[in-house]
C-alpha positions, 0 to 999 in steps of 0.5 A, spaced: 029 177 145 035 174 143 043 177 143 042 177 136 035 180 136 039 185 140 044 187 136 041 188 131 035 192 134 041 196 136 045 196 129 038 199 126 037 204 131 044 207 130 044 206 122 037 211 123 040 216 129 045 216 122 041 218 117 036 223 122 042 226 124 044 227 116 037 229 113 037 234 120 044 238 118 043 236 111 037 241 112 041 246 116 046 247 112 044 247 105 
């Protein structure tokens, strides 16, 4: 893997922790 693979594959997990993280309060609090 490249540095830029790399980043990027790091950039998506984190765009995704986000998103799982949002839906999961999202759930919890409505």
């Amino acid at each position: 893997m490249t540095r830029l693979q790399e980043a990027a594959a790091l950039k998506l997990d984190e765009g995704l922790n986000g998103v799982i993280k949002y839906i999961y309060l999202k759930i919890q609090y409505s």
